[in-house]
N, C-alpha and C positions, 0 to 999 in steps of 0.2 A: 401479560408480558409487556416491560417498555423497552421501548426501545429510543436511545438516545443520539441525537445528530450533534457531533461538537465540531464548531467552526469559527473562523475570529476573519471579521474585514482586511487584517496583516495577510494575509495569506491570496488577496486578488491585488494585493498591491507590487509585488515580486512578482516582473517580468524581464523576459527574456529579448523584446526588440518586437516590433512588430510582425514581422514575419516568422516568428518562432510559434510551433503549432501548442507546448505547452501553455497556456494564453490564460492570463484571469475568466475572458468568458468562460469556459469550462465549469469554473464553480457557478456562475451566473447559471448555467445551463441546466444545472442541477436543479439548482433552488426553483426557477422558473417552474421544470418538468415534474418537484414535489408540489408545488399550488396547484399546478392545471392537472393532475392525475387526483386532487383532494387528498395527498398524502398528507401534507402537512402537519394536518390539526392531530394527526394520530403520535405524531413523535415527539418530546422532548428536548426541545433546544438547549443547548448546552455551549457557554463560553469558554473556546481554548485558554488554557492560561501558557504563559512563557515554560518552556521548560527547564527543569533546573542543569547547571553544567555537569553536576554528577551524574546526572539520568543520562547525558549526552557521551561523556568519556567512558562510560562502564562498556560500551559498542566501539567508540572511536579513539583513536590517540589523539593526543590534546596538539600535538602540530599541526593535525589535518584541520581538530576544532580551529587554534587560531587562524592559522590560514584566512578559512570562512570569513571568520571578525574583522581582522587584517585588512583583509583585500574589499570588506565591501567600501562602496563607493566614497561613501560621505566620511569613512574613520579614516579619511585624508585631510579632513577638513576644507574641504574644498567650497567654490563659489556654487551657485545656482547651474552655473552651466556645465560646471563639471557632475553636480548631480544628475546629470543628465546621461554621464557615461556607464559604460559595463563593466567588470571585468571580469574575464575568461578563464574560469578554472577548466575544460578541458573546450572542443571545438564546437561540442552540443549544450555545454553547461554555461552561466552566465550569471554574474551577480547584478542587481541593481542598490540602489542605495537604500530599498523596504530587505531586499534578500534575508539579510539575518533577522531581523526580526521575527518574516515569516518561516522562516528554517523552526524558528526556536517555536512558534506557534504550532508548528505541524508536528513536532514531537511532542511538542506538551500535550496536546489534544491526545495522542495515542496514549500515553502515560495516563492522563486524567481519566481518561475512559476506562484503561485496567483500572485502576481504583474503585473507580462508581460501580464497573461490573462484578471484581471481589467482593469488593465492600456488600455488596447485594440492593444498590441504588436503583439499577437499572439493571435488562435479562443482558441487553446489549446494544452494542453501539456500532455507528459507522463512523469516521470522521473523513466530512467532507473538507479538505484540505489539500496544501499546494505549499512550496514544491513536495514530489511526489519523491519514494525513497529506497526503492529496493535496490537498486543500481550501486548505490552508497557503498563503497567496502570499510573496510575497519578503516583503511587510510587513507582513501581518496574519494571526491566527490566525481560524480561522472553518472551520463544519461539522462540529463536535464532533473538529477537527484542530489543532493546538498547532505540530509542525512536521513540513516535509515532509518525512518519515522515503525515500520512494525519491529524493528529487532532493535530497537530500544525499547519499546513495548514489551516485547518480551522476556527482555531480559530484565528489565524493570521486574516485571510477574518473579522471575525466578530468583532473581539476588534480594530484592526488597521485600517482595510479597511472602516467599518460601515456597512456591510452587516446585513439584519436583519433575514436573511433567509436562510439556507444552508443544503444540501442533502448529505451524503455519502453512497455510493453502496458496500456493500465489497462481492465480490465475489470469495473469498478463501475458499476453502476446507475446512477451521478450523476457529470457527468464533472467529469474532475480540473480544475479552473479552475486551482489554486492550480500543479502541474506546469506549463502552457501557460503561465501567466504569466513562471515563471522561464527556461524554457526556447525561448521564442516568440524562431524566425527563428535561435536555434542550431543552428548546420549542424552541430553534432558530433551530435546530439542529435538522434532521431526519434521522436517520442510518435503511439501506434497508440492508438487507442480507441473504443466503441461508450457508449450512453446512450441512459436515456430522456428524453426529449424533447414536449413542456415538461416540466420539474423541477427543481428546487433543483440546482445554483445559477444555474439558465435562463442557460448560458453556453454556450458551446463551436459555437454557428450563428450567422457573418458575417450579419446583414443582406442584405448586397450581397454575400452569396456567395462570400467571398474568404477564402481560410485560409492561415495562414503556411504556406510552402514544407515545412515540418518539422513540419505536422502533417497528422495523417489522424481527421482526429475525425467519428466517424461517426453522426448521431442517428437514434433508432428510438423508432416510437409505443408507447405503452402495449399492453399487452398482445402484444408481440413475442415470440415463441418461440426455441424453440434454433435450427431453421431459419434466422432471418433472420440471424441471429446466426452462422452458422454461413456465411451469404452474404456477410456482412460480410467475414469475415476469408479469404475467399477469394478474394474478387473488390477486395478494398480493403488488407488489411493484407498480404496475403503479398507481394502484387508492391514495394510500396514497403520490407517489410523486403529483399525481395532484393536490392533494388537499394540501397539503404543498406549492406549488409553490416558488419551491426552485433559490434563485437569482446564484447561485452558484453549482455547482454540482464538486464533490470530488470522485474519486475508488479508493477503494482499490484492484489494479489488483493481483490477487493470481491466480494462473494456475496450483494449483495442484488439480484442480478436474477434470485432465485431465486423459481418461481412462488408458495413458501410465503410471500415474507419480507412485511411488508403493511404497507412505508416507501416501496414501491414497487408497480407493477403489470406486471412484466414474467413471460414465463414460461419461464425456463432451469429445468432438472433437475441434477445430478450428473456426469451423461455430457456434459454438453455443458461444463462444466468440463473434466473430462479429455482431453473432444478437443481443447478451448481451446487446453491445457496441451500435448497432444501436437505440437498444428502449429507452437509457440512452441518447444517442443525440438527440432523439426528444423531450424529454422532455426539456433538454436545451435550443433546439430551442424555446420551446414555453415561457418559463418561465427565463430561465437564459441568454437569446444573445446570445446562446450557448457555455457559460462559462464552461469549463471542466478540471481542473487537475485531472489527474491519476498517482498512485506512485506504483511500481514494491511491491507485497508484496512474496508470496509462489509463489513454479513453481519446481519442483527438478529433472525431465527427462529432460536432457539438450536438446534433439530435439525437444519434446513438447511443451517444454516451450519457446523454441524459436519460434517454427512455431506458436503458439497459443500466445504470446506476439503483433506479427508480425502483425498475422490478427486483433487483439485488433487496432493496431496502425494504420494499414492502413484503417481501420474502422474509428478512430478517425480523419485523414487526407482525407480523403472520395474519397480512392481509391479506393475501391473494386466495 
């Protein structure tokens, strides 16, 4: 089995202001935690490439694209010191003058890695990448997300690729609004997920109780453990991926429902990543050839979310 890690130095260069918790260290923290755990030598490095604009509008409308372009810093032409400035697509989102570059970095890396995993290059990949993209809806960037790096991936697999069938797992702490948006009542498309609840972006629970057909979006109180979490995906994700029989399977790896991270209040550890990570690969096994891209979403304790990336990944490479 390989397993591939795609990532490009554009992607720690897109930041948000010093005090912003989404912060280049983050992928430092990773990299760091696969040398010192000896993961490293076991993975396949892999250079994001730019993504193309069609891979990017097939998810997004092309005003929200420009926008992005637009607004970063330096397509003002500005001096040294204006590169210096932000600007603010919503109160949590922010561009720098690397932003679009890295935007286009973090989708291309998901795209390229569908490819390498059809193609049969690799079993599967993670891409360690920044900004992070589930938040992203078809038309607006939002939640420290620019664009939605798996559901261009996905939808790449299914318009491009010809897949007729595809899974997304997101297990972030905050659910993916901006995924459910593009992909709400696509029957090719089964988005599985857990959240805490109330939370940024107080989405993903009907009122009246009603959820598209094609989602299983599952909310859980604050201070929920790996247990529940661990009920969740037993008693709610497994029977609908079975029954879906997904050719494809997609994470969105978020790690801030880890008990350390303090964006959130939930209380997962390491191991329950991995088992996450293990009940997700047998499904693949059984239905996908165990086809897997996962793309780096939330995580903001930098040791957490390194130790707890780590065990995701050595999970995925079938170290553990």
């Amino acid at each position: 089995m390989t397993t591939a890690l795609y990532s490009h130095p554009d992607c720690k260069l897109h930041e948000m202001g010093a005090w912003h918790p989404e912060a280049p260290a983050r992928l430092s923290a990773i990299e760091d935690q696969l040398i010192a755990s000896q993961t490293a030598p076991f993975l396949e490095y892999r250079t994001a490439p730019l993504a193309e604009l069609a891979d990017i509008t097939r998810v997004h409308q092309l005003e929200m694209v420009e926008r992005i372009r637009l607004h970063t810093p330096l397509a003002y032409g500005g001096t040294l010191d204006q590169a210096l400035t932000y600007f603010e697509l919503d109160p949590d989102t922010s561009m720098n003058p690397h932003s679009w570059q890295a935007a286009l970095r973090a989708a291309g890396a998901a795209v390229a890695a569908t490819q390498a995993v059809i193609d049969g290059e690799i079993q599967n990949a993670f891409c360690a990448i920044r900004p992070p993209g589930h938040h992203a809806t078809s038309t607006a960037s939002m939640g420290f997300c620019l664009f939605n790096n798996v559901a261009i991936a996905a939808r790449y697999a299914l318009d491009v690729c010809g897949l007729e069938r595809i899974a997304i797992v997101d297990f972030d702490v905050h659910h993916g609004n901006g995924t459910e948006d593009i992909f709400h009542n696509d029957a090719r498309v089964l988005m599985v997920s857990f959240f805490q609840h109330p939370l940024y972006p107080y989405s993903g629970v009907d009122p009246h109780g009603v959820q598209a057909h094609n989602m299983v979006n599952i909310p859980l109180p604050a201070y929920a453990r790996g247990d529940a979490t661990r009920n969740v995906v037993q008693q709610h994700w497994l029977p609908a991926l079975h029954a879906h029989q997904p050719e494809m399977i997609f994470i969105s790896a978020g790690f801030d429902a880890h008990r350390e991270d303090d964006l959130a209040q939930m209380g997962l550890v390491e191991s329950d990543y991995a088992w996450i990570t293990r009940q997700i690969m047998q499904i693949a096994e059984s239905y996908s050839q165990g086809r897997i891209v996962s793309c780096l979403e939330g995580g903001y304790k930098l040791s957490a979310l390194a130790r707890s990336a780590v065990a995701h990944i050595r999970t995925l490479a079938d170290l553990t």
